[in-house]
N, C-alpha and C positions, 0 to 999 in steps of 0.2 A: 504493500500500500504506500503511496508516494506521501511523503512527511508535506504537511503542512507548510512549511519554512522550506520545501522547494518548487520551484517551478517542474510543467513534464518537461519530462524528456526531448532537448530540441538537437535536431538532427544537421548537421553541417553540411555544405552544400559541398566544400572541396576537400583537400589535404591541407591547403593554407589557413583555410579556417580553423581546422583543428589544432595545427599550431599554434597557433596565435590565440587559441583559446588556452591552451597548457602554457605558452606562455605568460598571460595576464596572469593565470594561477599561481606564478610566483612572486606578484606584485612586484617587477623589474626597477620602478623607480625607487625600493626603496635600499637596494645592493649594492649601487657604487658608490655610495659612502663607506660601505664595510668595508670593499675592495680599497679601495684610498687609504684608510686608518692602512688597512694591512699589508700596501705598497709601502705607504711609511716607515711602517716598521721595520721593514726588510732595510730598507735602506739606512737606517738608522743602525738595526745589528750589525751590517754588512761592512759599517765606518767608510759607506761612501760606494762602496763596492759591490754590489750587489750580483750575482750570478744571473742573467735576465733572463733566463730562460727557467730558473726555478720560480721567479718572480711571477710570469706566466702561470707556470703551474700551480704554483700557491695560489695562485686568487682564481683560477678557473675552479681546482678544489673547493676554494671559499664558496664561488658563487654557487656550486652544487648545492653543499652545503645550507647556504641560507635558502636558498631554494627550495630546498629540499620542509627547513622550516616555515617556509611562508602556505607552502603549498600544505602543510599539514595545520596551518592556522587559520587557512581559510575553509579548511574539511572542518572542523571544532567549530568555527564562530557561522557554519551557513546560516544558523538559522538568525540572531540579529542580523547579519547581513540579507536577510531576504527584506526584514521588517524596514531596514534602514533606505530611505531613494538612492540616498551616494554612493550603497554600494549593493544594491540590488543585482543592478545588469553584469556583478561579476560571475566566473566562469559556472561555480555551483548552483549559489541561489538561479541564477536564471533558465537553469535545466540544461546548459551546455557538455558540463562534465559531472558523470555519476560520482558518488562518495566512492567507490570502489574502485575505479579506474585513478581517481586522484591519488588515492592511498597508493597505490601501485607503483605509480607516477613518484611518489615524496619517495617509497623505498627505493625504488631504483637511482632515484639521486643522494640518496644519503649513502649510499653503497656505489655509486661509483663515486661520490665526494673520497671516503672513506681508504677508498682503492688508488687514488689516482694520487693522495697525499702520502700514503704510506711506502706506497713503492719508487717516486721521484721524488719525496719530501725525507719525511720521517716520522715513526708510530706516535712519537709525545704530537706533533701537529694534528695529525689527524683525530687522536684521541680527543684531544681541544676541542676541534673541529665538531664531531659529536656531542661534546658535553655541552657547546653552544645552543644545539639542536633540542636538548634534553631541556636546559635551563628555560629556552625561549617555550618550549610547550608547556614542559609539567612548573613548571616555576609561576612562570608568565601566564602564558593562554588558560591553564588546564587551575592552578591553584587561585591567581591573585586577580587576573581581570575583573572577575564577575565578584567580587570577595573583599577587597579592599579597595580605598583612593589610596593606599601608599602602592597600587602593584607596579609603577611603571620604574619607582624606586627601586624595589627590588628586582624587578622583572627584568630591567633593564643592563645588570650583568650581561646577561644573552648577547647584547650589542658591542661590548667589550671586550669581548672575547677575541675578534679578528684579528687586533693585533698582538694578541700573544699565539695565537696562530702562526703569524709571520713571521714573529721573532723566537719560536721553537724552530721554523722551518730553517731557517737560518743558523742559527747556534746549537741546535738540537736540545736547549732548554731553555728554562725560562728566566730572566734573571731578573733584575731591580727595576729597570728600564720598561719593560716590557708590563710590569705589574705599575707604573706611573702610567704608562701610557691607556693601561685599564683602568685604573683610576680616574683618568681625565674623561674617558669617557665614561664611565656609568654618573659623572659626577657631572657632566655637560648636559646626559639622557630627560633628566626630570625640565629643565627649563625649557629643553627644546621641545618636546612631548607635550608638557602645561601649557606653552602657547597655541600649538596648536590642537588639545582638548578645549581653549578656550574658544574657539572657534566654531569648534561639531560639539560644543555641550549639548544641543537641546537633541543631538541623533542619539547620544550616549545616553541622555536623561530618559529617551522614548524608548530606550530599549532595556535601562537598569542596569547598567553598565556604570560602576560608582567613580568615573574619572574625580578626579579631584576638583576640578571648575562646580561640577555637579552636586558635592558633599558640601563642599564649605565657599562658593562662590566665585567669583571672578578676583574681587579686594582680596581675599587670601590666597588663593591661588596666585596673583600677580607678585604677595609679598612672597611668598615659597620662590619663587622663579626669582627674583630679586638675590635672596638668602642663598637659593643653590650657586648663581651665578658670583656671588661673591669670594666663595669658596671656592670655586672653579680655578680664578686666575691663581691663586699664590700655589694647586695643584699644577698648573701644567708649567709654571715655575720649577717644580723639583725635577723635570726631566736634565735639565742642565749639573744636578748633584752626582749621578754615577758617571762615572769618568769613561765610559762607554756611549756614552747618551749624546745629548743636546750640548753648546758652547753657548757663547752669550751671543750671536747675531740671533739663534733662534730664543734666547729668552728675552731678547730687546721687541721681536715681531709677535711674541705670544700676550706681552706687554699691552704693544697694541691694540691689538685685537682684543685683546681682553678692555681695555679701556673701553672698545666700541661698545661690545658686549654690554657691561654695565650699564655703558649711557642709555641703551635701547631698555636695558629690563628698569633702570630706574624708572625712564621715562613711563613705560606701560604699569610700574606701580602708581605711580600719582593718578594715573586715569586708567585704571582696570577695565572699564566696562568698552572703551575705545577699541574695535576690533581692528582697525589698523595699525596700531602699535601692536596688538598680539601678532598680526600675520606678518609685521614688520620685525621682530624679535622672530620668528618662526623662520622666517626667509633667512635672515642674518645669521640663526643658530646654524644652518647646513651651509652657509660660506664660510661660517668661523672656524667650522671641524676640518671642511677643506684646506682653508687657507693653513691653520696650525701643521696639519699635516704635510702641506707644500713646507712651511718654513722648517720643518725637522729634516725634509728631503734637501734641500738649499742648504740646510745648515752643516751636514755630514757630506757634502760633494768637495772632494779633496778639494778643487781649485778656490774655494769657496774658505776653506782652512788656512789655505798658502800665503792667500790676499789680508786675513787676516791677521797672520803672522808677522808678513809684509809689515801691515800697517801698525800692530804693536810695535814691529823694531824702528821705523819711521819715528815714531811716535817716544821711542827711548831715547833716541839720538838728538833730537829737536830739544828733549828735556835735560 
């Protein structure tokens, strides 16, 4: 008997369609940021050096990987997403792909994620790679979504994970670096997330989905996003502390950013209910992960080191 919370069964007219229907299923726009963190990282381990063809394989692995979890958190939430309009016409709710072909679909990408890191990587990435998978379902989707406003807090581990991904692929373990770098992200995850929950509260409220916007408002919610981002910048400060890591051009450009960072979450504190300061903080949040990760990439490229050395000893000689 066809659930409630799906549409029937609709029949694809070509081969392109069915792609492109398995495709959406793994909600594509929200992967290359993982891949980025986790190109970072690499390059980061690597002291500039990276091997680009493990590079490659690491984040093809990744995107199995997260794929593998999207695709099983859109099998989980079909049924709010049937109730919700923005995300009805995805590939389940709207009868395109059965719950059993999708499942199928998430094993065989979580197994060749699994396959494809172990044998060109190494078992601790891969293992990672999995746990991401575990954390983002049973942590996230399966325990705290529907259960808490703190889940996107703790939920949001799952999203952290990529770059110690990369930097086990690289070193074959994990070290100090690699656990800042996760740091920054689950600790970047809540403001980014809170602005835009602040946005789809009333999709979240119609379906009892206890985002945080929903529990305690927009005014608190804006102060939390405020709070987390506060905390954020003097995190991605300690990347520059293991002697592996970040130098100071990349803590001068995370400086930055982070200064922007602020000005945008103050600003959306003072006027909470202002939905373009939310989508203007939401926007900002996913250049600011970018850009950090560009500058730790910038800032581990030998030529990049030399110039600076350069310019200390310029800078000793004048003195």
């Amino acid at each position: 008997m066809q659930s409630p919370n799906i549409a029937s069964k609709v029949h694809h007219e070509n081969f392109g369609q069915i792609c492109r229907s398995y495709y959406q299923l793994t909600k594509p726009r929200i992967i290359p940021l993982l891949l980025i963190e986790t190109a970072a990282s690499m390059w980061v381990a690597a002291q500039g050096h990276p091997d680009l063809l493990l590079v490659l394989i690491t984040m093809a692995g990744g995107w199995l990987a997260a794929a593998s979890a999207q695709v099983i958190n859109c099998v989980y939430d079909r049924d709010i997403d049937y109730d919700m309009e923005r995300t009805r016409d995805r590939p389940i709710p709207s009868g395109r792909i059965q719950v059993r072909d999708a499942l199928i679909f998430a094993g065989v990408l979580a197994t060749a994620s699994f396959s494809v890191l172990t044998v060109f990587a190494n078992l601790l990435s891969a293992c990672l790679a999995m746990a991401g998978i575990v954390v983002y379902i049973g942590v996230y989707t399966h325990w705290l979504k529907r259960s808490s406003p703190q889940n996107i807090v703790i939920g949001g581990a799952a999203g952290a994970i990529p770059p110690m991904v990369g930097w086990a692929a690289v070193t074959g373990n994990v070290g100090w670096a690699a656990w800042i770098f996760f740091a920054i992200v689950f600790v970047w995850t809540p403001p980014h997330f809170w602005a835009l929950a602040i946005l789809i509260k009333d999709d979240y409220a119609k379906v009892n989905v206890p985002m945080l916007p929903v529990i305690v408002g927009n005014e608190e919610t804006a102060n939390q996003i405020w709070l987390y981002t506060v905390l954020l910048v003097p995190v991605t400060l300690l990347m520059v502390c293991p002697p592996e890591a970040c130098g100071w051009l990349y803590g001068l450009l995370a400086l930055l950013l982070g200064g922007l960072f602020l000005q945008k979450a103050y600003d959306l504190k003072q006027c909470p209910g202002d939905r373009d300061l939310a989508r203007g903080v939401f926007k900002y949040s996913i250049f600011y992960m970018m850009l950090l990760s560009a500058a730790m990439v910038v800032d581990s490229l030998p030529v990049t080191q030399q110039s600076i050395q350069a310019m200390v000893a310029v800078i000793g000689k004048l003195g």
